[in-house]
KELOKE-310507 format. One record per residue (C-alpha): residue number from 1; residue in three letters; x, y, z. Coordinates in nm, 4 decimals. Each point is the difference from the previous one (the first is absolute). Example, Ala and Ser with C-alpha at 12.3 -4.5 7.8 and 13.67 -1.06 7.14 Angstrom:
KELOKE-310507
NODE num residuo     east    north       up
NODE   1     Ala   1.2300  -0.4500   0.7800
NODE   2     Ser   0.1370   0.3440  -0.0660
***
This chain:
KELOKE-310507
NODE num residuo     east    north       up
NODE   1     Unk  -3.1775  -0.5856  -0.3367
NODE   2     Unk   0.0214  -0.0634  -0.3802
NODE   3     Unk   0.3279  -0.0903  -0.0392
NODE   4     Unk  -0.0482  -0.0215  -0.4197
NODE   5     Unk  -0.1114   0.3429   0.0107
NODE   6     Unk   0.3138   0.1335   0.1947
NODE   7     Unk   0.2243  -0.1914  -0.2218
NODE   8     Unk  -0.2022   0.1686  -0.3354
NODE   9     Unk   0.0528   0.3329   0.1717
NODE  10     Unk   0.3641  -0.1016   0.0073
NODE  11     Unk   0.0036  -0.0946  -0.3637
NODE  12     Unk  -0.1905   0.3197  -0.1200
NODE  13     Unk   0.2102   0.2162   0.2205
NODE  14     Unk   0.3475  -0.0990   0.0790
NODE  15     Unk   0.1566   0.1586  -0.3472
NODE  16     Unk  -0.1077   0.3621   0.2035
NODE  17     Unk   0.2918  -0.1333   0.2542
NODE  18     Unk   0.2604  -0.0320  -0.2145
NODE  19     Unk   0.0775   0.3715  -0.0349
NODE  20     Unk  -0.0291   0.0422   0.3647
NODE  21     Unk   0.3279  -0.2676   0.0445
NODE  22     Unk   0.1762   0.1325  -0.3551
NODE  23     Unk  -0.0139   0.3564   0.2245
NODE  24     Unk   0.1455  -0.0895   0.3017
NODE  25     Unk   0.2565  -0.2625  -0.1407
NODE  26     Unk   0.1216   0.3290  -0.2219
NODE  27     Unk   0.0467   0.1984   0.3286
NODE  28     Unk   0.3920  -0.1584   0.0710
NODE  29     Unk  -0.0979  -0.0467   0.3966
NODE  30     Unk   0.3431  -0.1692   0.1298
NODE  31     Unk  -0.0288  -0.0094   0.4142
NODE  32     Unk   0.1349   0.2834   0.1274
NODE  33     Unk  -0.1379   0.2393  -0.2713
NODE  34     Unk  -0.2779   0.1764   0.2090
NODE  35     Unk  -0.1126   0.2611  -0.2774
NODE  36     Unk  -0.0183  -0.2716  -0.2563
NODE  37     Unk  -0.2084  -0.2482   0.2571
NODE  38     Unk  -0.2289   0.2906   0.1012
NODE  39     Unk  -0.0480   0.0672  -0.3496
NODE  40     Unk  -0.1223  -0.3623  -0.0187
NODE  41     Unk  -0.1720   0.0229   0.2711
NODE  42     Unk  -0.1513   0.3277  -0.1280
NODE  43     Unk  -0.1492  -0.1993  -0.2984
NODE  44     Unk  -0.0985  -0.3028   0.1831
NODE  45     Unk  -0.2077   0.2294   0.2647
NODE  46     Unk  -0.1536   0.1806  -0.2895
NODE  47     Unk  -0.1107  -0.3440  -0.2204
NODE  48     Unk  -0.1448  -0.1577   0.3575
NODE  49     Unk  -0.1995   0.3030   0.0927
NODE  50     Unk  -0.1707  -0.0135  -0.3861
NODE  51     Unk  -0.0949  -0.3460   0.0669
NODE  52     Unk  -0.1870   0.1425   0.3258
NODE  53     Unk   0.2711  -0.1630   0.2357
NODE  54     Unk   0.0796   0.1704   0.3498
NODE  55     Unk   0.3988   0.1074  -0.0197
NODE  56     Unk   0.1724   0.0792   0.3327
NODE  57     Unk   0.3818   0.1147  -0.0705
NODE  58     Unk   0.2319  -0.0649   0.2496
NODE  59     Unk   0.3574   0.2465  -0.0359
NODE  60     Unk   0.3257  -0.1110   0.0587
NODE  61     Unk   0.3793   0.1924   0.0050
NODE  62     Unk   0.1801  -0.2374  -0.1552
NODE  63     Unk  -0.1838  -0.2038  -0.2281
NODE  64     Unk  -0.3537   0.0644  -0.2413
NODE  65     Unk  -0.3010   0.0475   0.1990
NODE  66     Unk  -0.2026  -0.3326   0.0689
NODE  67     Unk  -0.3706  -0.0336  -0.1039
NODE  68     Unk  -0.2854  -0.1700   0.1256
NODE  69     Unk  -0.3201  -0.0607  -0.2513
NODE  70     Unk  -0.3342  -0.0967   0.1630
NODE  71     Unk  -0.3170  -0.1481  -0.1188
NODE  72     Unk  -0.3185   0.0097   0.1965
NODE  73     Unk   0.2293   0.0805   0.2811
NODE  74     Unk  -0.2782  -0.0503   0.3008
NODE  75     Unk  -0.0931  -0.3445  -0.1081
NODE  76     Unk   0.1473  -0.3223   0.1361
NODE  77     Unk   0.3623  -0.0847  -0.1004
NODE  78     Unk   0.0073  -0.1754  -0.3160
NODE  79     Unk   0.3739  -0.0388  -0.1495
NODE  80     Unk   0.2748   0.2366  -0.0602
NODE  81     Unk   0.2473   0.0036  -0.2549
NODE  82     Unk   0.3373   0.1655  -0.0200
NODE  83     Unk   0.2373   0.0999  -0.2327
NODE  84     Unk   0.3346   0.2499  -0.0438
NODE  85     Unk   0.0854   0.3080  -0.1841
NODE  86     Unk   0.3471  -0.0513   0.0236
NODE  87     Unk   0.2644  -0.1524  -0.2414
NODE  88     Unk   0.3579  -0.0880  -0.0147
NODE  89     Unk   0.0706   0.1650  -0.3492
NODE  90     Unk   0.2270   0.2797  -0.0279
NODE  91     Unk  -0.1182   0.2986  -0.2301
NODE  92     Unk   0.0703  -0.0550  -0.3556
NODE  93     Unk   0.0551  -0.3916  -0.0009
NODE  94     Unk  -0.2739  -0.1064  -0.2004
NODE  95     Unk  -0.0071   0.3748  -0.2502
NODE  96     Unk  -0.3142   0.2389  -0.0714
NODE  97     Unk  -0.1987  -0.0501  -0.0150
NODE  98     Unk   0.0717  -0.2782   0.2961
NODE  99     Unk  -0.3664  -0.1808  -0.1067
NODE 100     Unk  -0.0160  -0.1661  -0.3022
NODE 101     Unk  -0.2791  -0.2509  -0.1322
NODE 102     Unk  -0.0013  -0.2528  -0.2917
NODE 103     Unk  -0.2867  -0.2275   0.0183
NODE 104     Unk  -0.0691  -0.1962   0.2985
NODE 105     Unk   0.3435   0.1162   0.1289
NODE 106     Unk   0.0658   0.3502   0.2521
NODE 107     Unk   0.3875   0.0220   0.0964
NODE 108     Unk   0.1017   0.2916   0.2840
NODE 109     Unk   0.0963   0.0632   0.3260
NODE 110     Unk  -0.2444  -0.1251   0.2131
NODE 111     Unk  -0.2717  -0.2127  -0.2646
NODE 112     Unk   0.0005  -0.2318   0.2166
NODE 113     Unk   0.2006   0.0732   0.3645
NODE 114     Unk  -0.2126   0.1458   0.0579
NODE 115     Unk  -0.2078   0.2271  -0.1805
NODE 116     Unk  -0.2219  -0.1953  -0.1905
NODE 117     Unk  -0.1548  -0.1236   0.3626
NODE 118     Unk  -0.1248   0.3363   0.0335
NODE 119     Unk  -0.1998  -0.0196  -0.2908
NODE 120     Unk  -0.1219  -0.3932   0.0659
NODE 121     Unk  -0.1120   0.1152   0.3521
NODE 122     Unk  -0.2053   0.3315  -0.1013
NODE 123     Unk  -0.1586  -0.2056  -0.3260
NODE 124     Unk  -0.0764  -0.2721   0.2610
NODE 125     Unk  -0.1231   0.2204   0.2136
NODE 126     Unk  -0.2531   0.2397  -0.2819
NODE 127     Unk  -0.1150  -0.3926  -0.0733
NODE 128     Unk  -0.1192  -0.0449   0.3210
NODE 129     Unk  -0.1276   0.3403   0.0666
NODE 130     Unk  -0.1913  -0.0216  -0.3178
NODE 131     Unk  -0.1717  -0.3322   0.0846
NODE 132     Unk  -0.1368   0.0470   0.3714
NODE 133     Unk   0.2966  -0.0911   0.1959
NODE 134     Unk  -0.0800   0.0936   0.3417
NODE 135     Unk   0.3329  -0.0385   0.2161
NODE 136     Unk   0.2469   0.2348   0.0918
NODE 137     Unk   0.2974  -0.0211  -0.2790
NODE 138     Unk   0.3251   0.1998   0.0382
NODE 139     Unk   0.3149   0.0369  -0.1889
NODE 140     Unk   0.3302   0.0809   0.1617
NODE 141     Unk   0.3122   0.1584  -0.1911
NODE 142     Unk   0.3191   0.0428   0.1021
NODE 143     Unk   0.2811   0.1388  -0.1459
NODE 144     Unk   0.3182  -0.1375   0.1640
NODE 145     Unk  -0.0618  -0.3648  -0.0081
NODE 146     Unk   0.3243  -0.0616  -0.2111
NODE 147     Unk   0.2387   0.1264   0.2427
NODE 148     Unk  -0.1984  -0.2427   0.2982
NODE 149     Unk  -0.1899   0.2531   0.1224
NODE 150     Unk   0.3178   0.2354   0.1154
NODE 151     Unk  -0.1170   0.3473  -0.0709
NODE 152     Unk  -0.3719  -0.0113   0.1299
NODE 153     Unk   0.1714  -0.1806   0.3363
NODE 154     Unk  -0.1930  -0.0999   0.2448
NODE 155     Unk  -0.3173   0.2277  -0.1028
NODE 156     Unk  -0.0346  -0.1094  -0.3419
NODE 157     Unk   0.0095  -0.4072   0.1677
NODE 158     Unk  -0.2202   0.0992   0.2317
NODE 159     Unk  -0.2542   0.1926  -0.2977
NODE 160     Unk   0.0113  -0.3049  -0.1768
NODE 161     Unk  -0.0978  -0.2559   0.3430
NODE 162     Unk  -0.2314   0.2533   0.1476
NODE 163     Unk  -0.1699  -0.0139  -0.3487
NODE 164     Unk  -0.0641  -0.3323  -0.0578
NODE 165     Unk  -0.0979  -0.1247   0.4087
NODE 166     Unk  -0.3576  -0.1261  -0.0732
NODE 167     Unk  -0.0540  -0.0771  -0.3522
NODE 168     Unk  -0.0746  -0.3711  -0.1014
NODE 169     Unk   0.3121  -0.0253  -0.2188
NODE 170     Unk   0.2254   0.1732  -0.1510
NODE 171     Unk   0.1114  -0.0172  -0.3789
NODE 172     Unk   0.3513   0.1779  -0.1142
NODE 173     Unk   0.0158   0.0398  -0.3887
NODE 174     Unk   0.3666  -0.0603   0.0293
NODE 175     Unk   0.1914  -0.1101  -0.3641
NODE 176     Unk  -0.2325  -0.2697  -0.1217
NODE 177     Unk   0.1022  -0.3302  -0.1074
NODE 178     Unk  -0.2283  -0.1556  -0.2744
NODE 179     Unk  -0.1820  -0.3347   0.1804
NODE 180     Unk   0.1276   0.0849   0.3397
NODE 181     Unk  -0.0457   0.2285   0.3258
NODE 182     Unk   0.2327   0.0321   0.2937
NODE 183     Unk  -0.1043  -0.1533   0.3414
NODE 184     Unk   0.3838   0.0449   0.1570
NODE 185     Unk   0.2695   0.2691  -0.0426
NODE 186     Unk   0.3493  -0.0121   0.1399
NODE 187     Unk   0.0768   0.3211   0.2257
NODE 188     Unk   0.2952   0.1636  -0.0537
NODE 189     Unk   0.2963   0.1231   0.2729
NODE 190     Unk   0.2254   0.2296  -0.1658
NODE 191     Unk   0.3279   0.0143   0.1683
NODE 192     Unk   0.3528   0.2429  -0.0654
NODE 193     Unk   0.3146  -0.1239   0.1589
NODE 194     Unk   0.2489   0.3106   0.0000
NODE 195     Unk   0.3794  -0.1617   0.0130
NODE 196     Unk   0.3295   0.2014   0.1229
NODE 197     Unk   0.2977  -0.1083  -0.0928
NODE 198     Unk   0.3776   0.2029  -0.0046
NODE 199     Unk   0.1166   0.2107  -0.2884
NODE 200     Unk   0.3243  -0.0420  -0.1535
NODE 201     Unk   0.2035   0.0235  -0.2834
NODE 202     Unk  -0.0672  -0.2506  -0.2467
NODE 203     Unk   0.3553  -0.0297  -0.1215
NODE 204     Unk   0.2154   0.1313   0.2904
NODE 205     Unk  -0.1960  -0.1385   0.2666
NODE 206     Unk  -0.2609  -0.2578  -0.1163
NODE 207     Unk   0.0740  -0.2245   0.3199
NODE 208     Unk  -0.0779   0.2866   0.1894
NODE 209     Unk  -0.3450   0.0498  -0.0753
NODE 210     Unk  -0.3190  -0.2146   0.1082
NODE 211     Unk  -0.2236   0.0246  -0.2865
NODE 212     Unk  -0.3623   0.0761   0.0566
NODE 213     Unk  -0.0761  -0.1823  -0.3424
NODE 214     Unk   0.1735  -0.3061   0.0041
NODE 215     Unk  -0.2062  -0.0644   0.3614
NODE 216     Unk  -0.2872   0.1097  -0.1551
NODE 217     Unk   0.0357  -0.2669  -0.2337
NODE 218     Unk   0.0602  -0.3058   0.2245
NODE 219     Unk  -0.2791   0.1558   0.1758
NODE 220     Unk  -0.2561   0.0238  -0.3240
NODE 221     Unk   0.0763  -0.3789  -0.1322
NODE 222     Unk  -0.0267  -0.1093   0.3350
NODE 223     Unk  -0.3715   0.1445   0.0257
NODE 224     Unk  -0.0984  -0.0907  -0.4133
NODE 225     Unk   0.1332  -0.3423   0.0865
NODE 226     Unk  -0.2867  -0.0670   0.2846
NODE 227     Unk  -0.2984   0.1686  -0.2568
NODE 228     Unk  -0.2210  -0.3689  -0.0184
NODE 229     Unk  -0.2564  -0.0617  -0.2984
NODE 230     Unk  -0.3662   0.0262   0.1396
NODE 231     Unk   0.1542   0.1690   0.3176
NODE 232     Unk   0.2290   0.2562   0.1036
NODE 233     Unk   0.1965   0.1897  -0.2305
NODE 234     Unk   0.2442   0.2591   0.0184
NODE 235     Unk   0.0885   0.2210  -0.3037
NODE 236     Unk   0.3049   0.2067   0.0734
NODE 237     Unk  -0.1048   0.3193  -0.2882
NODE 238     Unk   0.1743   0.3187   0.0843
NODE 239     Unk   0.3249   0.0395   0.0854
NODE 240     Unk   0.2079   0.3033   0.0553
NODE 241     Unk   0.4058  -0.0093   0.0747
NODE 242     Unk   0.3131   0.1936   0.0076
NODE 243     Unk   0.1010   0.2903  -0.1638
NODE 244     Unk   0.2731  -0.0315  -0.2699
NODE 245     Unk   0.1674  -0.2699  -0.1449
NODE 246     Unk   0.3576   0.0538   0.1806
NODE 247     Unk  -0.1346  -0.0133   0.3471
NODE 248     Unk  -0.0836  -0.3181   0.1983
NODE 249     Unk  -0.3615   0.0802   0.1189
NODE 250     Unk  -0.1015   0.1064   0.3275
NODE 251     Unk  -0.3678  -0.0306  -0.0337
NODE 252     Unk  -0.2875  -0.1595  -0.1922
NODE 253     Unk  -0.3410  -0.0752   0.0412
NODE 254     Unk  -0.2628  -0.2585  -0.1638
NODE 255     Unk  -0.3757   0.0100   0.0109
NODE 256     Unk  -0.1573  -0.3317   0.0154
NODE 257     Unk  -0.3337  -0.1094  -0.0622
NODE 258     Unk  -0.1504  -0.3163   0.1808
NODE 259     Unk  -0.3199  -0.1572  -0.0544
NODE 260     Unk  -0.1454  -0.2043   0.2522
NODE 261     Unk  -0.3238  -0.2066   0.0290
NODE 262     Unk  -0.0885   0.0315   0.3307
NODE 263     Unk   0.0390   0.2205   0.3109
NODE 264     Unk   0.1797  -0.2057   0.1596
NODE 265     Unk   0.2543  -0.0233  -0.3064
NODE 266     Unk   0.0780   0.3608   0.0414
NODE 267     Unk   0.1338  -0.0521   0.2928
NODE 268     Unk   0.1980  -0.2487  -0.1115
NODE 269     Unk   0.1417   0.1893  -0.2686
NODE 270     Unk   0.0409   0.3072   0.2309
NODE 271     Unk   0.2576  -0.2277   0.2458
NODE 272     Unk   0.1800  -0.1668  -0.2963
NODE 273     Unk   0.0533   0.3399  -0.0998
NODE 274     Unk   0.1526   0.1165   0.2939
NODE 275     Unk   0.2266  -0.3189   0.0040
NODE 276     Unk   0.1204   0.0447  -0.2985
NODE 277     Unk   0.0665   0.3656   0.0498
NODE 278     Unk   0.2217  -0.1363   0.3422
NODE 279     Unk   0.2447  -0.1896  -0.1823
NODE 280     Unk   0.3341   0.1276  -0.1415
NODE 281     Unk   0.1564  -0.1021  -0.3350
NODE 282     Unk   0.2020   0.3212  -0.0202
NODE 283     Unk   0.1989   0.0661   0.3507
NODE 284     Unk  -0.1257   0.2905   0.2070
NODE 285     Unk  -0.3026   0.0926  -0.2493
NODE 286     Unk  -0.3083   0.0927   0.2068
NODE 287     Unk  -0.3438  -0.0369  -0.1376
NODE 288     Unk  -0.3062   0.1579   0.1001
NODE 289     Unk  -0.3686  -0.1184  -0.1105
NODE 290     Unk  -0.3020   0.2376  -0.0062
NODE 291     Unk  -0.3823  -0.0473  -0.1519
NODE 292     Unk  -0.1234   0.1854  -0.2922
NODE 293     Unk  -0.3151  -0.1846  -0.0122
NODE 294     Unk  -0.2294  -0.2619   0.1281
NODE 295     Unk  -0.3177  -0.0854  -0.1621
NODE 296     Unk  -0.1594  -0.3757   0.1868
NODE 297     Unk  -0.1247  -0.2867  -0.2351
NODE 298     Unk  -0.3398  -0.0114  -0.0986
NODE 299     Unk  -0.0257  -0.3709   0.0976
NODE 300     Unk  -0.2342  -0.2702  -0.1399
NODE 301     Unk  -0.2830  -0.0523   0.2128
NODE 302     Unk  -0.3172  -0.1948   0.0186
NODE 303     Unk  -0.1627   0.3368  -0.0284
NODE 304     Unk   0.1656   0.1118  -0.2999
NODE 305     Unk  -0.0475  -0.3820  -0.1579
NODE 306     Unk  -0.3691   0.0568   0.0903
NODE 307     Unk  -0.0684   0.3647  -0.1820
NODE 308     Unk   0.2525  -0.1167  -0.3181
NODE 309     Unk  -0.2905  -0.3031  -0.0114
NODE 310     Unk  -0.2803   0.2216  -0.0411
NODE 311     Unk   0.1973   0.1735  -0.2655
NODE 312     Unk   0.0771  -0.3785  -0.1805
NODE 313     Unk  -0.3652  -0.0549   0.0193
NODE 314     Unk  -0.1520   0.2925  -0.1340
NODE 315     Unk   0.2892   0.0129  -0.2963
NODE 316     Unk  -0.0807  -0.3755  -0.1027
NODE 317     Unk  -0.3856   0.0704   0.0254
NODE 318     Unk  -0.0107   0.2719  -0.2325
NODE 319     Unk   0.2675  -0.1201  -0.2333
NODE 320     Unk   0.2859   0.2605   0.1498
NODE 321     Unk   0.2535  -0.2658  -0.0681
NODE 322     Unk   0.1807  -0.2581   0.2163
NODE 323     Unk   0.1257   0.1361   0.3366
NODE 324     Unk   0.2724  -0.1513   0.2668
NODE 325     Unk   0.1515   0.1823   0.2673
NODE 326     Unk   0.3979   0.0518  -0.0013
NODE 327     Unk   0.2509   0.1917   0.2007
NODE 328     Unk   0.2451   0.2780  -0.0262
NODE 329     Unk   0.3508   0.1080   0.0285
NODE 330     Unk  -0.0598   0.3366  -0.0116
NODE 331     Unk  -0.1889   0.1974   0.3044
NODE 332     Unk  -0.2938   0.2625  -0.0285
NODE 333     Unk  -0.2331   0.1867   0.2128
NODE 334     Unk  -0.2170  -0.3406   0.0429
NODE 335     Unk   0.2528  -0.0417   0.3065
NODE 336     Unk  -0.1736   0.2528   0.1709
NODE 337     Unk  -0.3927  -0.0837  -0.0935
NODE 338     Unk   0.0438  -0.3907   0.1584
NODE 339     Unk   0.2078   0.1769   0.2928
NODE 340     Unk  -0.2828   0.1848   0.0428
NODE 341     Unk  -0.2291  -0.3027   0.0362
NODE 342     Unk  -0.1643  -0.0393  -0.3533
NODE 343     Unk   0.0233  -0.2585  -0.2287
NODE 344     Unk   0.1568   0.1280  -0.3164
NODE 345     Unk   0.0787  -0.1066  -0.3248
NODE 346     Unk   0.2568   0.1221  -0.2157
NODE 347     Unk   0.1489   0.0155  -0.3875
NODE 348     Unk  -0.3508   0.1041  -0.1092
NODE 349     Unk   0.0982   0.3130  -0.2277
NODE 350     Unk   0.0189   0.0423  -0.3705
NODE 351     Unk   0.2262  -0.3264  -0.1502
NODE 352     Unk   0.3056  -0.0116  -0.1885
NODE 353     Unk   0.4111  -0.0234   0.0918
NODE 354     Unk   0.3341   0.1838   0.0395
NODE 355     Unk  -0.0923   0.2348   0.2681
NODE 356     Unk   0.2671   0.2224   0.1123
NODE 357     Unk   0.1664  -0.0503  -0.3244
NODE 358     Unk  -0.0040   0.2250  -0.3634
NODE 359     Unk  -0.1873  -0.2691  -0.1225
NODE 360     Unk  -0.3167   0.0219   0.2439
NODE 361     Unk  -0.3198  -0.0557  -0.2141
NODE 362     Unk  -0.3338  -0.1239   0.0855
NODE 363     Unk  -0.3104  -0.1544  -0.1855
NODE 364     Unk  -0.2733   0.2799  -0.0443
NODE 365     Unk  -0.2971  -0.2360   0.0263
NODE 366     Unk   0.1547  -0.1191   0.3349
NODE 367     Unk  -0.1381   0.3284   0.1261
NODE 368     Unk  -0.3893  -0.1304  -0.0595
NODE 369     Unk   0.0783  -0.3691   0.1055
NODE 370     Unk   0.1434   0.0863   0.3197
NODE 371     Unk  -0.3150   0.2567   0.0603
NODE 372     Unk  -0.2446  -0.2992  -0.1026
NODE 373     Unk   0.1615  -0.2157   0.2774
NODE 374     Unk   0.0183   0.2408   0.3043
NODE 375     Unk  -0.3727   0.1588  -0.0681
NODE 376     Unk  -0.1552  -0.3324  -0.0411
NODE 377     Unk   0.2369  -0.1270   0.3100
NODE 378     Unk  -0.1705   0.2873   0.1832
NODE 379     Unk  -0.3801  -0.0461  -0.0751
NODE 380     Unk   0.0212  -0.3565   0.0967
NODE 381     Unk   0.1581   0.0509   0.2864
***
């Protein structure tokens, strides 16, 4: 294929993108908001099928409906991308209307985690289509990748792994990073521990009561105080205790957050846990521990080294910028696609910083440049 042709098609056409992602970034689509991700979903199905892309729509109860976009669907399996329509912004945080542009520069919910990999896949996608690529493509959204995958369950996991079995690679236009793509993720165990104590009067009968909160906080620096740079950690985020100010509390509970490299970590973390929960500061407090969540590390493998090299090669060959491959804290649906057996890249969406913050903004002509390197990935490959 003419790989300077795809990348001119790119040029002349990416601007015609940028509504597309200004339109579903404006759509406030926080996980858990099914009407506002179908409505995203609604305008995502109707900009694929305009391109002449196959949509198949798959419902769910709890979450926004996942899509699956196809290109010359009974070729050979090329590559397959995926992205998210879901984001962690409430409604309201960033105003109305919740898009705004100033040169170079698009802040919202969801510029760039993840919305503006929706529009890098489908321009990368037209490229291709436009210039003789003859592989199957596809293009899998989901809409409850913030909350690990907890509302799709089992079925939405399984949409995403029974979608991607076969395809030489896959690419996930997660938050971009400017000179850098993902070749490792951390998974991510999510963990409550629920702690009883004894009520009693703060004043009349303080020694009475076991308090729920004081054990909860032997029990939180104990766990914080294990969290290792470059391996485990364990953020202790939520916590919820007592009742009023006058009574020694008989219950709390804390939501922690661990992030683990490997497999094998997770169980680590999972028994630590447990040991921790075991031991008693406070005098006949009880503690139980239950799972929220469990997403599994996307781990760095000689597979994943070997796709993010084609990607390197093509980028410094037609002048796409320097390349190296890094790792992540933070988890995404890439777990899945290399549990599933295919190599994967990640981090390959629209660049920029502060996800999940007020402040989230990305770099418009990130949308083209990410586009350029993907298509011209994909014809060489």
């Amino acid at each position: 294929m003419d790989v300077r042709k795809i990348l001119d098609y790119i040029d002349a056409n990416g601007a015609d993108y940028i509504s597309l992602w200004r339109d579903v970034c404006n759509i406030e689509s926080k996980s858990g908001d099914k009407a506002a991700l179908d409505r995203v979903a609604d305008t995502v199905e109707k900009y694929a099928s305009s391109l002449g892309f196959a949509v198949t729509r798959k419902p769910f109860e709890k979450t926004g409906d996942f899509l699956m976009i196809d290109m010359n669907f009974a070729a050979p399996e090329g590559y397959v991308f995926l992205a998210h329509m879901d984001t962690v912004h409430d409604k309201g945080k960033f105003g109305y209307p919740p898009v705004k542009i100033s040169g170079d520069i698009m802040t919202g919910p969801g510029v760039i985690d993840c919305k503006g990999g929706i529009a890098v896949a489908l321009l990368a996608m037209k490229a291709l289509a436009e210039n003789g690529y003859d592989r199957h493509l596809r293009l899998i959204l989901t809409s409850d990748e913030e909350v690990s995958n907890t509302l799709g369950g089992k079925e939405g996991i399984d949409f995403i792994m029974n979608g991607v079995r076969g395809f030489r690679g896959a690419f996930n236009c997660e938050v971009g990073v400017d000179g850098e793509a993902l070749v490792a993720r951390k998974g991510i165990l999510r963990v409550r521990l629920d702690i009883t104590g004894k009520a009693a009067h703060s004043g009349i009968a303080y020694f009475e009561g076991r308090s729920a909160v004081r054990e909860a906080a032997y029990k939180i620096i104990r766990l914080e105080n294990a969290s290792a740079d470059g391996g485990t950690t364990y953020n202790c985020a939520v916590i919820h205790g007592g009742d009023t100010a006058n009574i020694v509390p008989a219950h709390c509970s804390v939501v922690v957050d661990i992030r683990v490299r490997t497999s094998e970590d997770m169980e680590n973390a999972w028994e630590f846990v447990n040991t921790v929960a075991a031991e008693k500061n406070v005098a006949d407090t009880e503690t139980a521990v239950s799972i929220i969540s469990r997403r599994p590390p996307m781990v760095r493998t000689a597979e994943n080294e070997a796709l993010f090299e084609k990607l390197k090669n093509v980028s410094e060959t037609y002048c796409l910028g320097a390349l190296k491959a890094t790792e992540s804290g933070g988890g995404s649906d890439s777990a899945y696609t290399q549990l599933a057996g295919v190599p994967t890249v990640c981090g390959l969406g629209t660049t920029g910083n502060y996800c999940h913050t007020p402040d989230e903004y990305a770099r418009i002509s990130s949308l083209s440049d990410r586009a350029k390197l993907l298509a011209a990935t994909c014809a060489l490959n």
